[in-house]
C-alpha positions in Angstrom: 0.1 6.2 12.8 -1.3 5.8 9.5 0.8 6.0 6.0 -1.2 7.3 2.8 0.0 7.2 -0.3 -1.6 7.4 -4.0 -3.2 3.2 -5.5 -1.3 2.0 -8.3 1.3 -0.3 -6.7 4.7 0.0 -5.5 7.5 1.7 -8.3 10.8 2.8 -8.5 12.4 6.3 -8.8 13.1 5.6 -12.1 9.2 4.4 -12.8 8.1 7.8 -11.5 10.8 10.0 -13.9 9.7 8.0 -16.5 6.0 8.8 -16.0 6.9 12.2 -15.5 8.5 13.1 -18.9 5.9 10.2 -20.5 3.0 12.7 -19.4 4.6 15.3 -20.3 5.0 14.7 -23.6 8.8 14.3 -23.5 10.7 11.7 -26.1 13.6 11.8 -23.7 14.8 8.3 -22.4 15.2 7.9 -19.1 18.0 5.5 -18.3 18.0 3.5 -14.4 21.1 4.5 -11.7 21.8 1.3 -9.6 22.4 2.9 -5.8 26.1 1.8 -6.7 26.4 4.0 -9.9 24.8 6.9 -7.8 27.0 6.2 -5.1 25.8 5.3 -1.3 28.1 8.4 0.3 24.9 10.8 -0.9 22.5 10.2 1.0 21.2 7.1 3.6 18.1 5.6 2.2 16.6 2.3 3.2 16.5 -0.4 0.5 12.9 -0.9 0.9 10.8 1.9 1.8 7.8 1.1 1.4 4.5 2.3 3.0 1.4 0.2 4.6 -2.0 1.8 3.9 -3.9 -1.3 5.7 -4.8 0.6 8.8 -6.4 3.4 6.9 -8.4 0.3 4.9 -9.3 -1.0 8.2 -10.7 2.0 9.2 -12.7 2.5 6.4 -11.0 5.1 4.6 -11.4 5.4 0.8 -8.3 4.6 -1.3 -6.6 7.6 -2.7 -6.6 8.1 -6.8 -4.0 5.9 -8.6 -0.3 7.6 -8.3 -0.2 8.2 -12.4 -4.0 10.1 -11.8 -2.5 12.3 -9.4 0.8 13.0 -11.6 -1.6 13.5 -14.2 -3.6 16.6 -12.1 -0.5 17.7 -11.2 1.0 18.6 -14.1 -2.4 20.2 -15.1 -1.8 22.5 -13.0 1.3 23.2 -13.4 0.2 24.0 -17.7 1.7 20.5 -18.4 
């Protein structure tokens, strides 16, 4: 199996919200939830879920756009 996921190093759902509305042009401040603020009984996620690209490197595949390019695109096209 091989994971693929956008360059531009390993963030936080709070560092992706925050990109969001800075690209967007919002002012509004984003403020981090601690799993224990959120509360655990919402939803099972894993503490670390990160993905490994190395075996697509390793098989010679180029490295996908950085993740804040492809936000960027994104909300291009969506007349951000």
């Amino acid at each position: 199996y091989y994971h693929a996921t956008n360059e531009g190093g390993y963030i936080s759902w709070y560092d992706f919200a925050k990109e969001i509305y800075r690209q967007a042009g919002y002012q509004t401040k984003v403020l981090p939830v601690t799993t224990a603020e959120y509360g655990l009984n919402k939803a099972a996620r894993p503490f670390n879920s990160r993905l490994d690209k190395g075996k697509l490197a390793e098989a010679g595949f180029t490295p996908l756009p950085t993740w804040q390019d492809a936000l960027a695109r994104y909300l291009e096209e969506i007349g951000y």
